[in-house]
C-alpha positions as a printed NumPy array, in Angstrom:
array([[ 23.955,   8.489,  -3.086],
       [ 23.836,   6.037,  -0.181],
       [ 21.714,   5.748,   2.721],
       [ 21.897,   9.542,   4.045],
       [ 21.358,   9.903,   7.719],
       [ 19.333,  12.38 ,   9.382],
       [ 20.225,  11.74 ,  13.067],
       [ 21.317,  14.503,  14.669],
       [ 19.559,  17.166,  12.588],
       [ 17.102,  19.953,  14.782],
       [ 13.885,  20.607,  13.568],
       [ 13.098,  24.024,  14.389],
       [ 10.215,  26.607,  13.923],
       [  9.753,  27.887,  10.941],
       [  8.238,  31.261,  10.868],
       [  8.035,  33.338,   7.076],
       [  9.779,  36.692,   7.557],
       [  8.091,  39.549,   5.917],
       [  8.79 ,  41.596,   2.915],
       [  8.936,  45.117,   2.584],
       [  5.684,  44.672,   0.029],
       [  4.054,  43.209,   3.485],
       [  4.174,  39.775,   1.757],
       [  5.386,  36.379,   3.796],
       [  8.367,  35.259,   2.542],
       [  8.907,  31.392,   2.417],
       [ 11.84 ,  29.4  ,   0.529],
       [ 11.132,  26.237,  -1.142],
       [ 14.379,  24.469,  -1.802],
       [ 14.616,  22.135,  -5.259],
       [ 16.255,  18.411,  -5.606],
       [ 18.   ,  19.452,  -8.835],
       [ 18.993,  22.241, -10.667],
       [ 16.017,  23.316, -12.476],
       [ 13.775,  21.301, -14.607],
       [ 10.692,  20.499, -15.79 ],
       [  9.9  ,  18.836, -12.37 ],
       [  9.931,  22.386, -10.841],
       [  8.323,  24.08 , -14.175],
       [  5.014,  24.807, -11.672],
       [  6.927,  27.001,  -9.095],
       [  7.942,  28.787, -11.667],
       [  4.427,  29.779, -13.358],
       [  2.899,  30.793, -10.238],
       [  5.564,  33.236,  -9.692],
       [  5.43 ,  34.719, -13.141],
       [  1.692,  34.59 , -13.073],
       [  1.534,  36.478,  -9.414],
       [ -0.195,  33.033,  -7.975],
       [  2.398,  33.051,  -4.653],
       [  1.638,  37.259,  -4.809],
       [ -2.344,  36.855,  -4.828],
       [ -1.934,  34.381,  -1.743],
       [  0.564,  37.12 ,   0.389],
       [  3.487,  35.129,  -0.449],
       [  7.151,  35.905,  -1.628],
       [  8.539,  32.352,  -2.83 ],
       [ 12.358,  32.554,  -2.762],
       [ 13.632,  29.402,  -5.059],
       [ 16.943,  27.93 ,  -3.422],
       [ 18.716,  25.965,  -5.866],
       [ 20.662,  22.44 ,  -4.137],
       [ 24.148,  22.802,  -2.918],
       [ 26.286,  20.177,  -0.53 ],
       [ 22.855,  20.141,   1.504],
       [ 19.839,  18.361,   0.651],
       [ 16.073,  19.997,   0.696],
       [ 15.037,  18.185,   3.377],
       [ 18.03 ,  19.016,   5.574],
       [ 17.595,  22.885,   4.736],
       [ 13.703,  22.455,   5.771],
       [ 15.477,  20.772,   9.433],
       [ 18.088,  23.565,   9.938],
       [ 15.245,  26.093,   9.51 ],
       [ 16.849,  27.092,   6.156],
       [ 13.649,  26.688,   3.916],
       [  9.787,  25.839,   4.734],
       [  9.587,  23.838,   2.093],
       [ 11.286,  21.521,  -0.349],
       [ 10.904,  19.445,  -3.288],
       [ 11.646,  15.406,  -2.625],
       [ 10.799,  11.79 ,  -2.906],
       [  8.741,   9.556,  -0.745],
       [ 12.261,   6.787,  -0.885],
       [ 14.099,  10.072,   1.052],
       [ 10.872,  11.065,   3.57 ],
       [ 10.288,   7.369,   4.676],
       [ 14.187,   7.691,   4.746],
       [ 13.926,  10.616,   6.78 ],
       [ 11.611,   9.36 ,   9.123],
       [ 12.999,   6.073,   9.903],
       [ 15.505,   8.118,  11.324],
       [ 13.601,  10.517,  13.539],
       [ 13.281,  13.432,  11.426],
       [  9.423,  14.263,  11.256],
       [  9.359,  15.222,   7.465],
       [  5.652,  15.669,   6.058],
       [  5.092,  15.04 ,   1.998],
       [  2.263,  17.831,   1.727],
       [  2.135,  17.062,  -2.353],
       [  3.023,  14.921,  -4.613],
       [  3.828,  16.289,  -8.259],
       [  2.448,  13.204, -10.1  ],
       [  0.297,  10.56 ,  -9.649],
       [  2.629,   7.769, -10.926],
       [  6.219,   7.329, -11.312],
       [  7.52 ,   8.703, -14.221],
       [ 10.536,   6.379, -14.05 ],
       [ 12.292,   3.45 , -15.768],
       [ 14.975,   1.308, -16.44 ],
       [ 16.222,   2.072, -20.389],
       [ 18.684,   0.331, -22.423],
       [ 19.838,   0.852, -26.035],
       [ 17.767,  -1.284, -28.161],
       [ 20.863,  -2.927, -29.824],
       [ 21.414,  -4.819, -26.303],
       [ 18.568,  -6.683, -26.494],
       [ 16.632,  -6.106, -23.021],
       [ 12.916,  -6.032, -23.349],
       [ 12.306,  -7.339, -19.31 ],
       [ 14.263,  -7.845, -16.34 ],
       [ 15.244, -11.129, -16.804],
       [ 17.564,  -9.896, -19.421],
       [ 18.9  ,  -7.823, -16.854],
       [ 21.142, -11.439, -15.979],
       [ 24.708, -10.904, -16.232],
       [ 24.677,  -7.439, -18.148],
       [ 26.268,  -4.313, -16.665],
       [ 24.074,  -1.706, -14.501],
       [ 25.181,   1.684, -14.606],
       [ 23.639,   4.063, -11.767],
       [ 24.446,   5.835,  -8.666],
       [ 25.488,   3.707,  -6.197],
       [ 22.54 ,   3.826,  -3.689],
       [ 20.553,   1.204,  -1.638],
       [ 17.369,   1.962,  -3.44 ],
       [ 19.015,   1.094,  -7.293],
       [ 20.012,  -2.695,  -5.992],
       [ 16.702,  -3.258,  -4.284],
       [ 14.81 ,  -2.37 ,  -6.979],
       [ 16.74 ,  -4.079,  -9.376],
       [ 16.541,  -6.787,  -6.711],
       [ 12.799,  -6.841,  -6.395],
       [ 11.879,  -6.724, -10.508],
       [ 14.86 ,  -9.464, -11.198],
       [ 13.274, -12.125,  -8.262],
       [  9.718, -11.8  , -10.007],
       [ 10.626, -13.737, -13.236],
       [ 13.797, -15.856, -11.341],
       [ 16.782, -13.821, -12.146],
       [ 20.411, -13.939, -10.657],
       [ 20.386,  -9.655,  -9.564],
       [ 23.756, -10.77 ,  -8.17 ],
       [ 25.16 , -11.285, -11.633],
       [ 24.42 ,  -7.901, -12.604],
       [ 27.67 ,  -5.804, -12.633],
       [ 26.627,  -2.089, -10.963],
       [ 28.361,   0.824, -12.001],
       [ 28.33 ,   4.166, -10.399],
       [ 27.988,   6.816, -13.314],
       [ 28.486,   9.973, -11.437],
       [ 26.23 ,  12.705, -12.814],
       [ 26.493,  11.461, -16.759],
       [ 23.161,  11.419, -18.452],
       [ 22.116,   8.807, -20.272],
       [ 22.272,   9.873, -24.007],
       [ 26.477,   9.635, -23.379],
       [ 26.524,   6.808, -21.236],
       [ 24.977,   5.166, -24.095],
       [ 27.32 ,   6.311, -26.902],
       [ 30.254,   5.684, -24.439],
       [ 28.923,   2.666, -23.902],
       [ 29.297,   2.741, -20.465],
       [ 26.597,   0.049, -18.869],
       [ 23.69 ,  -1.852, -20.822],
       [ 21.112,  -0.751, -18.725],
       [ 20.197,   2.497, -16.555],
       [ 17.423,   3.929, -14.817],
       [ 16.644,   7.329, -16.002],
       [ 13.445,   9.685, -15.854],
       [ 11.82 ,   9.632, -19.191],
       [ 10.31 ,  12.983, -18.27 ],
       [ 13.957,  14.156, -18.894],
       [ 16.695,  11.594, -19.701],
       [ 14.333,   9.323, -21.904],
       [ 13.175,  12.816, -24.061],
       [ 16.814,  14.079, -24.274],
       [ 17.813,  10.517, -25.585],
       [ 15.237,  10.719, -28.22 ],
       [ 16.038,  14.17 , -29.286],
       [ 19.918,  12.902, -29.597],
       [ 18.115,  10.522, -31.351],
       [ 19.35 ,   7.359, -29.504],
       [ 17.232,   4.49 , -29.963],
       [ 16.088,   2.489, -26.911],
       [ 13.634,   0.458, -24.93 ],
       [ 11.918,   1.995, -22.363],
       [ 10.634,  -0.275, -19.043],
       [  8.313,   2.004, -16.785],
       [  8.658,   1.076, -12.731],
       [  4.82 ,   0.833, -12.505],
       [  4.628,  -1.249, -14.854],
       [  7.352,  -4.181, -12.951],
       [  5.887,  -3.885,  -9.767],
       [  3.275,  -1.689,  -7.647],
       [  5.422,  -1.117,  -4.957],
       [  7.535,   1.219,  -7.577],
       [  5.127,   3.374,  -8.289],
       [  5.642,   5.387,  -5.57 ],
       [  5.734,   9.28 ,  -5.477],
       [  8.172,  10.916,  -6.958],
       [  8.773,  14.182,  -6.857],
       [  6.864,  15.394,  -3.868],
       [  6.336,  18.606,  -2.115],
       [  7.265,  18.386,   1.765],
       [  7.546,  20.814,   5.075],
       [  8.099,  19.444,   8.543],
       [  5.501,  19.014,  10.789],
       [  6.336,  21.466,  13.179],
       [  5.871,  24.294,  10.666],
       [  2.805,  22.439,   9.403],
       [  1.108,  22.243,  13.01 ],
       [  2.043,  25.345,  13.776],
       [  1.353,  28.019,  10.294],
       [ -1.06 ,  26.282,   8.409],
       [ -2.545,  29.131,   6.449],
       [  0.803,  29.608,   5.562],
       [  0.946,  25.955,   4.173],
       [ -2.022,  25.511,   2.256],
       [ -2.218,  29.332,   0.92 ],
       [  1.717,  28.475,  -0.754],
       [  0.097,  25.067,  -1.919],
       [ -3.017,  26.875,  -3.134],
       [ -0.758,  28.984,  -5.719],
       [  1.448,  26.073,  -6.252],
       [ -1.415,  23.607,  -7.589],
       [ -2.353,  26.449,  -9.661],
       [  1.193,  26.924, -11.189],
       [  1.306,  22.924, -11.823],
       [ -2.013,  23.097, -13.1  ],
       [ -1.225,  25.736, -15.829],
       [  1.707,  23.834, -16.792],
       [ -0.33 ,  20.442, -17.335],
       [ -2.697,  22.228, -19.623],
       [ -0.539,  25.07 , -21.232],
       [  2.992,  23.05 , -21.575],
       [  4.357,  25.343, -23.881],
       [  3.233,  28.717, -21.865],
       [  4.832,  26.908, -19.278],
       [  8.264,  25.932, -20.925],
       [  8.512,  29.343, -21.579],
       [  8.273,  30.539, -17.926],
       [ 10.88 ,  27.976, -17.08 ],
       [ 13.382,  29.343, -19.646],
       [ 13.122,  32.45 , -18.664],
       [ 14.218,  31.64 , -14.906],
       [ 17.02 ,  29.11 , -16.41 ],
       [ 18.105,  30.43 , -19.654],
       [ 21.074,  27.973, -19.815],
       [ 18.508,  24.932, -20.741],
       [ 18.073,  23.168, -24.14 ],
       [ 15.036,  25.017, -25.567],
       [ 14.027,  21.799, -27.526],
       [ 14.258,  19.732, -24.392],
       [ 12.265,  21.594, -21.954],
       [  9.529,  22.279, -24.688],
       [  9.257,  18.115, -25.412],
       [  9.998,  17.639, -22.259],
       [  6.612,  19.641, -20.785],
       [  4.475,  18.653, -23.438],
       [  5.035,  15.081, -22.233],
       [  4.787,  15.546, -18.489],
       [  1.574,  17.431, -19.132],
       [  0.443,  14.123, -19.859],
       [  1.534,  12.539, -16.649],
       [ -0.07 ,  15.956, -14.696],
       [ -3.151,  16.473, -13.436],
       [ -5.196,  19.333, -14.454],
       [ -7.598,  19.492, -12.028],
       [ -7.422,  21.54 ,  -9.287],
       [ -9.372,  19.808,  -6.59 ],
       [ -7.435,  16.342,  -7.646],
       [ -3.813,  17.525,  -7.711],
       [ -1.289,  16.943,  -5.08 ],
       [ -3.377,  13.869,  -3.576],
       [ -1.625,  10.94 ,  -2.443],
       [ -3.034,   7.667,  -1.05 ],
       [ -2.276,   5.95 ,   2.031],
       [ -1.423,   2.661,   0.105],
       [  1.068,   3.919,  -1.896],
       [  2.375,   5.323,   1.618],
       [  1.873,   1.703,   3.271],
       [  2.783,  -0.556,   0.757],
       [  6.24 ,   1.438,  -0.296],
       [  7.425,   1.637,   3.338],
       [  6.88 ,  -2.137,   3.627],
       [  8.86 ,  -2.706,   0.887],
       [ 11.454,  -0.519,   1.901],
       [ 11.624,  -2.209,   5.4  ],
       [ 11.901,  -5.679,   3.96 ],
       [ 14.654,  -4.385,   1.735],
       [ 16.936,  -2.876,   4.109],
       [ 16.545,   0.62 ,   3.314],
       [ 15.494,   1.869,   6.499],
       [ 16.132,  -0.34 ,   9.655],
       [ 13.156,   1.078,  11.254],
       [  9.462,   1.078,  10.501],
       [  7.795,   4.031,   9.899],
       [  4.092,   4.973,  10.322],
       [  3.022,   5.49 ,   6.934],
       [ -0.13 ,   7.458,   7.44 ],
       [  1.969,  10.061,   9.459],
       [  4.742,  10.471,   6.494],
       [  2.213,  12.617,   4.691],
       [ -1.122,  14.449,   4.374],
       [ -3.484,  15.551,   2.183],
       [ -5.105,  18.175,   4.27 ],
       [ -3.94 ,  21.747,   3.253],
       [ -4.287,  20.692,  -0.765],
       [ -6.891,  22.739,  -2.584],
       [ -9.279,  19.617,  -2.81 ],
       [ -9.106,  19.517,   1.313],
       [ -8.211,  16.076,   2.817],
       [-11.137,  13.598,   1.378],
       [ -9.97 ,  10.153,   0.555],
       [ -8.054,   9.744,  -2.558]])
């Protein structure tokens, strides 16, 4: 997707309705359909975490509206994100607040089939791209490319739609992709395609920013936040149990999306459980310089075309390790 734009959009009040149990009810609204990224949710519902804190979590899966836009319109509290769409957001006046982030690195790359012969970005000269079309796909490529004197503007981009990467490869639609090896880069191996894998943190700090994250608005969070840190309370629990029981927690996600690959979403969460965090007191933190130094970038790159205070774009404070320094 392009740019989206998020002028225009009310923030409102967000106040939990109540259940007939007596429980708050809150929404949390996902990115994707369901996936491993969302495998925590999940567990804390099965295992009554959301119930023990007085909380009914309703799980909205994404339509024509984003997360973020639902959590403006007063159509969910919460929502699962990216930092690239808050800093987004907030360039153009919408106060979204990360509360969370999922991971503590990126868990992204660019891939290629290991026939074409790309082991860095320098090889990226003059081969074909295939992606989604958005701002944040040509900077990056931009930004690795100009760190070991590439031509970016020789790469040909191609917008893939929605096809994964395991047939992109065997239709041989592009040389090189960025894909989430948490999903995409698993799948490909269990099709057993054959590739070479570049991780974002490793090309350049500024890409290892957070993604997935966990936000609210700051309205809601100003106003109800109990209600805030008791649904993050359960949450970190729920992620937590998936980082140290993956297959438990594969199982809780199949049974709430039955259509998924068992295979995948079992090698799938065994790997992101190593990318987790299985401490309780340590997950969901974020630090301020990934904040700072990603909405620098993204100034200087044209993504937003205003600057954003970084420090305000998210918080560590209703996480169940409290707001200490990172």
């Amino acid at each position: 997707m392009r740019r989206r734009t998020w002028i225009g959009i009310t923030a409102v009040v967000l106040v939990a309705s109540t259940s007939a149990a007596g429980a708050d009810v809150v929404r949390i609204a996902l990115d994707w359909t369901p996936n491993t990224n969302h495998t925590g949710i999940f567990v804390a519902q099965d295992a009554g975490y959301f119930a023990e804190e007085g909380l009914e979590v309703v799980v909205m899966e994404p339509g024509p509206t984003v997360g973020l836009q639902l959590v403006a319109a007063g159509h969910a509290e919460f929502a699962v994100s990216m930092q690239e769409e808050v800093t987004m957001a907030r360039s153009q006046g919408f106060p979204a607040v990360s509360i969370a982030a999922l991971y503590p690195h990126n868990t992204s790359g660019f891939a290629a089939a290991r026939d074409r012969g790309i082991q860095t970005p320098a090889d990226f000269a003059g081969r074909r791209y295939g992606g989604w079309g958005s701002d944040l796909e040509d900077v990056m490529i931009r930004t690795v490319m100009a760190t070991c004197g590439a031509d970016a503007d020789s790469v040909l981009r191609i917008n893939m739609g929605t096809l994964d990467f395991a047939t992109a490869v065997r239709r041989d639609v592009a040389d090189f992709f960025w894909i989430f090896y948490g999903w995409d880069g698993i799948h490909a191996q269990l099709e057993g395609i054959d590739f070479v894998y570049i991780p974002l943190p490793d090309l350049a700090p500024e890409l290892d920013y957070y993604t997935p994250v966990i936000v609210t608005s700051e309205r809601l969070a100003a106003e109800a936040p109990s209600l805030v840190s008791r649904f993050l309370r359960a949450l970190a629990r729920g992620c937590v149990d998936a980082a140290t029981h993956p297959d438990e927690a594969a199982e809780a996600l199949l049974r709430h999306a039955p259509e998924l690959d068992r295979a995948l979403v079992v090698a799938s969460q065994r790997w992101l459980a190593s990318q987790g965090i299985s401490d309780i007191d340590a997950w969901g933190r974020q630090d301020p310089i990934v904040w700072r130094r990603f909405a620098q970038w993204a100034l200087e790159g044209g993504l937003i075309d205003e600057a954003i205070d970084p420090d305000a774009a998210f918080t560590n404070a209703f996480l169940p390790g409290g707001a200490t320094s990172p």
